[in-house]
VEXDREN-2710 file (C-alpha; in Angstrom, 1 decimal):
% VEXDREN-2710
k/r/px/py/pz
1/UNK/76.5/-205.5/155.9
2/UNK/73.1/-203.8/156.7
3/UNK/71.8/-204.3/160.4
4/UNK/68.7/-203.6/162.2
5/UNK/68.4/-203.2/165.2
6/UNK/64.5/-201.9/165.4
7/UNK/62.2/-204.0/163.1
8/UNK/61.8/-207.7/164.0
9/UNK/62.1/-210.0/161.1
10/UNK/61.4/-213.4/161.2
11/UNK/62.8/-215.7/158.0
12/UNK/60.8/-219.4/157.9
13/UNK/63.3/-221.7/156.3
14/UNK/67.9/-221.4/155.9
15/UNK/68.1/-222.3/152.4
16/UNK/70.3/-219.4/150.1
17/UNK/67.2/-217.3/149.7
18/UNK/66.5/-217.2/153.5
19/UNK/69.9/-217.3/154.6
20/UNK/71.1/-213.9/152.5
21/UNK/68.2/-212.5/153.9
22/UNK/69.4/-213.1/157.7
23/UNK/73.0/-212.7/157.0
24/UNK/72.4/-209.2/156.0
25/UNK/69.5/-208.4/158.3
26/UNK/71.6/-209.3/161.6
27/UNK/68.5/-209.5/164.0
28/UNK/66.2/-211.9/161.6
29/UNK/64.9/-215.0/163.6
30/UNK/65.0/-217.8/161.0
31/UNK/63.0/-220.9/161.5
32/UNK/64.3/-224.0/159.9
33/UNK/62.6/-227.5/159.9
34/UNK/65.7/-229.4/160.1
35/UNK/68.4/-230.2/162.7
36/UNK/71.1/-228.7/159.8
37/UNK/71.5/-226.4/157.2
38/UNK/72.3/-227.6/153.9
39/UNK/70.4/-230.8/154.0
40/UNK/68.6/-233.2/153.1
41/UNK/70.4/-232.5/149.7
42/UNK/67.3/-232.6/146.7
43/UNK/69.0/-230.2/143.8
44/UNK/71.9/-230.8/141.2
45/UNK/73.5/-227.2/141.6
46/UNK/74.3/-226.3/138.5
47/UNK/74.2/-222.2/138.1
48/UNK/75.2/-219.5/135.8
49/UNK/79.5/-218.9/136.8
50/UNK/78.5/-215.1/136.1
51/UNK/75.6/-215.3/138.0
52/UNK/77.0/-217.0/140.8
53/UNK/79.7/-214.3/140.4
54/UNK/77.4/-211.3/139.9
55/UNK/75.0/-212.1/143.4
56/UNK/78.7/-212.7/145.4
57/UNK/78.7/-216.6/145.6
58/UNK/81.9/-217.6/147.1
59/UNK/84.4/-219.4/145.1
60/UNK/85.4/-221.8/147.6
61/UNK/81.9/-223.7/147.2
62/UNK/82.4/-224.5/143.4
63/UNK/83.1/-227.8/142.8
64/UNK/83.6/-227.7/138.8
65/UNK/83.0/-225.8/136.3
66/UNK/81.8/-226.4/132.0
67/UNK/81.6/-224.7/129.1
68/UNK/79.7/-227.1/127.2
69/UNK/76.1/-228.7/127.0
70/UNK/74.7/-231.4/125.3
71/UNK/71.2/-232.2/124.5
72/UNK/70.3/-234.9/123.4
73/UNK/67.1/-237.6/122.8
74/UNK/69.3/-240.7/123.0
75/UNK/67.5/-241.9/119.3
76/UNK/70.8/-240.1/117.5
77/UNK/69.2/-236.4/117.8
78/UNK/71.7/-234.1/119.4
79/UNK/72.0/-230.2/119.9
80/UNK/75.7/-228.9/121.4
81/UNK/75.5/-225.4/123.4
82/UNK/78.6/-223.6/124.2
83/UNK/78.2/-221.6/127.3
84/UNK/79.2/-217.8/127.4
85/UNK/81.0/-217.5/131.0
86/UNK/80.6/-221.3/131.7
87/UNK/78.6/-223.3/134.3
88/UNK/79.6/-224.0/138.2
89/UNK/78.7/-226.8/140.0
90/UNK/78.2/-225.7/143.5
91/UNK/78.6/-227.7/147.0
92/UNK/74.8/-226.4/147.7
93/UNK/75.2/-228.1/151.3
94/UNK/78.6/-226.2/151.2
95/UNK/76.9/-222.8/150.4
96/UNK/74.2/-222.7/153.1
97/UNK/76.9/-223.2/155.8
98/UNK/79.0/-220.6/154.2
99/UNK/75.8/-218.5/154.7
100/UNK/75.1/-219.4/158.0
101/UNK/78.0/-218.4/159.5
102/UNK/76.8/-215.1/159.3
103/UNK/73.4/-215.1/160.7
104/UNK/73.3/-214.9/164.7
105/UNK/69.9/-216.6/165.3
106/UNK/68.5/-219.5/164.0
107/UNK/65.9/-222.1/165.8
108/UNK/66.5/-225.7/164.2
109/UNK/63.4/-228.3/164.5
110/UNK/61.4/-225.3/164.4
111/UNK/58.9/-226.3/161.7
112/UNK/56.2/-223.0/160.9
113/UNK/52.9/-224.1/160.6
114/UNK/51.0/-221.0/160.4
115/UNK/51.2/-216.9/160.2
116/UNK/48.8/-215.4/161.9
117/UNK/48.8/-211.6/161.4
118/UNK/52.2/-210.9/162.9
119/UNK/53.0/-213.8/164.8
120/UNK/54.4/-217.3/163.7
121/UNK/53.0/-220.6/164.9
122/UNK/55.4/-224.0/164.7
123/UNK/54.3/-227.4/164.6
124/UNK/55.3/-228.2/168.7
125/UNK/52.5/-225.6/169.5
126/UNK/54.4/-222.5/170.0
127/UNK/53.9/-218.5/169.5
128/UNK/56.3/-216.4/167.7
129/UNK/56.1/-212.5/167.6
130/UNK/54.5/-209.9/166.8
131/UNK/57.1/-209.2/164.1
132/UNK/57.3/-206.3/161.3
133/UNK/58.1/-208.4/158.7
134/UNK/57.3/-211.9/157.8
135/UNK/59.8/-213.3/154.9
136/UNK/58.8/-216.7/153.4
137/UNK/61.8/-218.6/152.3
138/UNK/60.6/-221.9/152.7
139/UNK/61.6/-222.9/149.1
140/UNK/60.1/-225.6/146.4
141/UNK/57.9/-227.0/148.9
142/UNK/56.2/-224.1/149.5
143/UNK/53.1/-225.3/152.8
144/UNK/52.8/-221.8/153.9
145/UNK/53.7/-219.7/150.0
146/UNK/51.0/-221.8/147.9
147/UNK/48.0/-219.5/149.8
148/UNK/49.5/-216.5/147.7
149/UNK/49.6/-218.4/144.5
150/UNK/50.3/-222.0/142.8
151/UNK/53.5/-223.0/141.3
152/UNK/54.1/-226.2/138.9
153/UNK/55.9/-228.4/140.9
154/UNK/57.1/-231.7/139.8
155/UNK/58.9/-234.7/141.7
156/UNK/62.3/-234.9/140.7
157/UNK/65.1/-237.5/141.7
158/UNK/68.8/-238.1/141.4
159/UNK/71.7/-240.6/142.2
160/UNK/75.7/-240.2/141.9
161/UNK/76.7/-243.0/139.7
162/UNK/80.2/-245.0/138.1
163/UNK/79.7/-245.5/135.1
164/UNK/81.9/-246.1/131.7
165/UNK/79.7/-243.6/129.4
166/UNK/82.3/-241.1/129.0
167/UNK/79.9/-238.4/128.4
168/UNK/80.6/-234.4/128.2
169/UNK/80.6/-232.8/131.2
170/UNK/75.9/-231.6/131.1
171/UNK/74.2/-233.9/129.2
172/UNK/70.7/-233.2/128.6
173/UNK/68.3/-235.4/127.8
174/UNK/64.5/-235.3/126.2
175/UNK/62.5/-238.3/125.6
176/UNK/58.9/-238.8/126.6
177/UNK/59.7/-242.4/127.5
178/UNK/62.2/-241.1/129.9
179/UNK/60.5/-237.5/131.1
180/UNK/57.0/-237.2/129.7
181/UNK/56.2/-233.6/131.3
182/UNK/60.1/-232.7/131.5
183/UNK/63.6/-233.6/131.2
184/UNK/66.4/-235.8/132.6
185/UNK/69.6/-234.9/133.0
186/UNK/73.2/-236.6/133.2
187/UNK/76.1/-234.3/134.7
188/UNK/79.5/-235.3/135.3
189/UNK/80.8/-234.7/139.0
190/UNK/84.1/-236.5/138.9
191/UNK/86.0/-238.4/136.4
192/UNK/83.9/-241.4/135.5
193/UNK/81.2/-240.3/138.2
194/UNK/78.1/-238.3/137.1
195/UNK/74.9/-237.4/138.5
196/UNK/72.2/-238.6/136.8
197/UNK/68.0/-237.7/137.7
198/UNK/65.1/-236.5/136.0
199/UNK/61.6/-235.0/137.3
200/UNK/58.2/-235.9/136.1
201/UNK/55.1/-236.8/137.4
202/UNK/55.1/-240.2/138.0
203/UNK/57.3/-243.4/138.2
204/UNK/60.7/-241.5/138.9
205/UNK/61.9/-244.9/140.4
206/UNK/61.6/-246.5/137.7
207/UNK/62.7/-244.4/134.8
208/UNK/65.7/-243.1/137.1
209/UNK/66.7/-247.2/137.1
210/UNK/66.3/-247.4/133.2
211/UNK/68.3/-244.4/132.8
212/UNK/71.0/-245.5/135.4
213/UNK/71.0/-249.1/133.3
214/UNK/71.3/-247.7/130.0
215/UNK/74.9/-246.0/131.5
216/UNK/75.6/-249.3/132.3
217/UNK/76.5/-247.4/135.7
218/UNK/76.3/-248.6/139.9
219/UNK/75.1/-246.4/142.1
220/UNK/78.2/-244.8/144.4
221/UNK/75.3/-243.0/146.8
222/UNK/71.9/-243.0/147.8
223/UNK/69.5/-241.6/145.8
224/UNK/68.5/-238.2/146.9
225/UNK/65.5/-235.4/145.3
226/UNK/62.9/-233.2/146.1
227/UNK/60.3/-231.1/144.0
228/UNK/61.8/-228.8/140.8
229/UNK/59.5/-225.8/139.9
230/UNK/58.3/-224.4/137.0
231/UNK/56.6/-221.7/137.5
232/UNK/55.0/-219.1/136.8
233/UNK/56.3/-216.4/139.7
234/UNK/53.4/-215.7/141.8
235/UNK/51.6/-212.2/140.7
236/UNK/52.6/-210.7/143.8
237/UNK/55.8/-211.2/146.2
238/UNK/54.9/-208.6/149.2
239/UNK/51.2/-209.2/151.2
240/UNK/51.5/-206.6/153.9
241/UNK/53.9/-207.7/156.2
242/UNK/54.6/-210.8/154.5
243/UNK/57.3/-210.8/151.7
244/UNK/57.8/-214.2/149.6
245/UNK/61.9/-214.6/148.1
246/UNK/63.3/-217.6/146.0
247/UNK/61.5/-221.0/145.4
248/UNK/58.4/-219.6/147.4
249/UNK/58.0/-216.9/145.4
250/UNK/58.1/-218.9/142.1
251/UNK/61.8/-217.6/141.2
252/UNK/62.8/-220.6/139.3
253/UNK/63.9/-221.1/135.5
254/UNK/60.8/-222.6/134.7
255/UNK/63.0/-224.4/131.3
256/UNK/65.6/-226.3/133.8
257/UNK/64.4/-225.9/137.2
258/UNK/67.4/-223.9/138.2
259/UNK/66.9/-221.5/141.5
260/UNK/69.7/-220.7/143.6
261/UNK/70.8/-217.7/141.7
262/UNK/67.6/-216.4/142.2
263/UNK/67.1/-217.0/145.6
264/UNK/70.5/-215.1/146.5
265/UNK/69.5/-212.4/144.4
266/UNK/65.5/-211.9/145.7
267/UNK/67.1/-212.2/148.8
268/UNK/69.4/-209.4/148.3
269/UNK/66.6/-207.5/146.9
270/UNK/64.2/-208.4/149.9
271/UNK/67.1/-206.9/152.0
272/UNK/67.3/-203.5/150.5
273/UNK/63.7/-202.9/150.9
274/UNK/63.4/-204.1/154.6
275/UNK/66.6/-202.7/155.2
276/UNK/64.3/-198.8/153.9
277/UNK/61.0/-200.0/155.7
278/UNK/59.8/-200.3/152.1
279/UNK/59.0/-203.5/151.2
280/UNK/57.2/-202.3/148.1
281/UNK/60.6/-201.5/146.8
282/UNK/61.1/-205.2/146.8
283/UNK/57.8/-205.8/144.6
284/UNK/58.9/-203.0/141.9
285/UNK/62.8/-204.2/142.2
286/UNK/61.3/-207.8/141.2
287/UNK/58.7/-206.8/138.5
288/UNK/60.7/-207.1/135.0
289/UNK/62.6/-210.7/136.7
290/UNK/59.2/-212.3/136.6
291/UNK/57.7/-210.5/133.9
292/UNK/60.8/-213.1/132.2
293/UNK/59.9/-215.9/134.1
294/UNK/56.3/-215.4/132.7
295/UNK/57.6/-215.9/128.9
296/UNK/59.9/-218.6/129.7
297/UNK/56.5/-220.7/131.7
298/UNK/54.7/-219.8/128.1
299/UNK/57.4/-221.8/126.7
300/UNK/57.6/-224.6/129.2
301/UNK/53.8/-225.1/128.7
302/UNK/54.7/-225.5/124.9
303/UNK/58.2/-227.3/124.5
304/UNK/57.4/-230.0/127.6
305/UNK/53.5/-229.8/128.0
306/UNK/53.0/-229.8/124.0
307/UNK/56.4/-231.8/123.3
308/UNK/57.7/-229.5/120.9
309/UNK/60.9/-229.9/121.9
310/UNK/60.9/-233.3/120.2
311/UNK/60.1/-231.4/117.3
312/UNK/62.4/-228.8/117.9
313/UNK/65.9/-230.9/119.1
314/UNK/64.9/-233.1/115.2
315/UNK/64.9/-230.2/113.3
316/UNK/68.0/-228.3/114.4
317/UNK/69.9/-231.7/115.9
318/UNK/73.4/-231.3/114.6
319/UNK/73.1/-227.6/115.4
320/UNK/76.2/-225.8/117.6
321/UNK/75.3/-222.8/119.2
322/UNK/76.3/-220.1/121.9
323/UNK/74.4/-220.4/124.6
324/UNK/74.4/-216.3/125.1
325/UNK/72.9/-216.3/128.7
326/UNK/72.2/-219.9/130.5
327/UNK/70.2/-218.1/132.7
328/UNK/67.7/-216.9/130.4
329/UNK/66.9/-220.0/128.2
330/UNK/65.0/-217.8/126.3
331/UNK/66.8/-215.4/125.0
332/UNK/69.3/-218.7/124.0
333/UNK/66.7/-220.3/122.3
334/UNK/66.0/-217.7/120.3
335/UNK/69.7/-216.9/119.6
336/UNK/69.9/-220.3/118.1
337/UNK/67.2/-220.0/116.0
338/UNK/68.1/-216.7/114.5
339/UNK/71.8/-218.3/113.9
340/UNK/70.2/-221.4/112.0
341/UNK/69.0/-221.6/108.6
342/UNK/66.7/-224.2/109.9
343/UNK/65.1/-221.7/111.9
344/UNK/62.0/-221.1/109.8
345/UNK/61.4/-224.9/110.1
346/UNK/61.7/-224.8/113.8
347/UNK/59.4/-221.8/114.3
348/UNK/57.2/-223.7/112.2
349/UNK/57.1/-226.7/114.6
350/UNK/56.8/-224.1/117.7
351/UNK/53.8/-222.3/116.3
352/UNK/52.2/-225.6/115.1
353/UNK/52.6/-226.3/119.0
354/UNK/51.6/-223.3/120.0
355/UNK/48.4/-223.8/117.8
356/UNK/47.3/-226.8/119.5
357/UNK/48.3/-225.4/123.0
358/UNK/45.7/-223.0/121.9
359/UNK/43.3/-224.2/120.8
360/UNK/43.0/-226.9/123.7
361/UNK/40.7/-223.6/125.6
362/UNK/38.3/-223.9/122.2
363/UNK/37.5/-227.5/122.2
END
């Protein structure tokens, strides 16, 4: 582990990306709003398993793993991914202890309000600092990370229920009546048990219930959320002294929401840099990540903001394909295009979106 004994770090909020941060950087002062890390739980945790293995997430915090994913728009349309290397399902609450037991220092209730220059200010009044380094880790709800650039960020909500639906372990599911601006999603956590949620803009409450009915399933928990991002990553993630990692930097899969990878890994990379007194290191180490995450936002804004994906999931439903990299939706979309003889049709339905995307700034 790296240590510094010197520089003064301070780390606002003990999620993953925060949390690898301070458990390298020994000294880091972390402020964290709550009274506990790990919750108030808000995220599904599903995560690349050579991802997870590649950044060091510890085995003992996966819960399940799959190697299949369905998607599906519940009108008979249906599209079956196999997954190279699988899918974990992590205890997230699990992971952030796991991660805290190696960082010395952490103020709980300490909510950060402000950064002044080189000092903090909290919510109860008080003055932290001067410190070197300010990292921003304050993930998808991002108070003090929206000043160095916006992020989508839709309301998203979930419940564990029993139900008799026998479904495959990730079901995924499009249907504007269901998830206008997204997606919903049905994942199976124990035998019979799945978590089911979905994030849009509005009326989660309610579409959640009509999603829950049509499983014929009864809630075995209370429902539990929190925002999902979408990007795009912010243009820069270092302002002088203050360096942004994970969810506050716009790290996010902006096609399924998915972070936690990429908050351990910015994290790591944050870490390096500090650990040199170059945090400009951290900016160039970042670079061709969100350069990605730029393409796959393009894509978002076309599949969910133009419903192509209606379009798309009609004209290859049937379809079974590899999934080469569920980390980069991307490169899997264009995978199974490329694999399908009904790819020119489905190009033809993403440029025909793409069109009126478009053509929206000529109007």
């Amino acid at each position: 582990m790296l240590t510094n004994s010197v520089v003064r770090i301070a780390v606002i909020g003990a999620g993953p990306a925060g949390l690898s941060v301070a458990a390298a950087l020994k000294d880091a002062e972390v402020f964290e709003e709550h009274n506990v890390v790990g919750l108030p739980r808000h995220c599904t945790s599903l995560v690349s398993a050579v991802s997870a293995e590649r950044v060091g997430i510890p085995r003992e915090v996966v819960v399940r793993r799959y190697d299949e994913l369905y998607v599906t728009n519940l009108d008979g349309d249906f599209i079956r991914f196999r997954i190279r290397g699988g899918v974990y399902l992590l205890d997230r609450p699990g992971l952030e202890r796991r991660l805290a037991e190696h960082v010395a220092n952490i103020r709980f209730g300490e909510k950060v309000t402000a950064i002044k220059g080189p000092y903090l200010y909290t919510e109860r009044g008080e003055k932290y600092g001067p410190y070197d380094y300010i990292v921003v880790a304050e993930g998808s709800l991002r108070r003090l990370s929206r000043a160095y650039g916006e992020v989508v960020r839709l309301p998203g909500l979930q419940v564990d229920v029993k139900s008799p639906a026998e479904l495959p372990g990730i079901t995924v599911v499009y249907n504007p009546k269901i998830s206008q601006a997204y997606f919903a999603w049905i994942v199976e956590v124990d035998r019979g048990v799945y978590r089911v949620g979905l994030a849009d803009k509005c009326c989660l409450v309610e579409k959640l219930n009509k999603l829950v009915k049509l499983l014929k399933g009864s809630p075995v928990g209370k429902p539990f959320g929190g925002g999902v991002l979408a990007g795009p990553p912010v243009q820069r993630v270092v302002h002088g002294r203050v360096v942004l990692v994970g969810d506050a930097a716009g790290l996010v899969k902006p096609l399924s929401g998915g972070g936690i990878v990429l908050a351990v890994k910015s994290g790591k990379l944050a870490v390096e840099a500090l650990a040199r007194g170059t945090p400009s290191l951290y900016e160039e180490g970042t670079r061709q990540l969100r350069v990605r995450l730029r393409v796959a936002h393009l894509l978002f804004k076309l599949l969910y903001g133009e419903r192509a994906v209606d379009r798309l999931l009609k004209t290859l439903s049937g379809g079974d394909y590899l999934a080469v990299d569920y980390d980069d939706h991307v490169k899997t979309l264009a995978t199974a295009a490329l694999t399908d003889p009904r790819s020119l049709a489905a190009l033809r339905a993403l440029l025909l979106a793409g069109y009126s995307y478009v053509s929206h700034f000529f109007k």
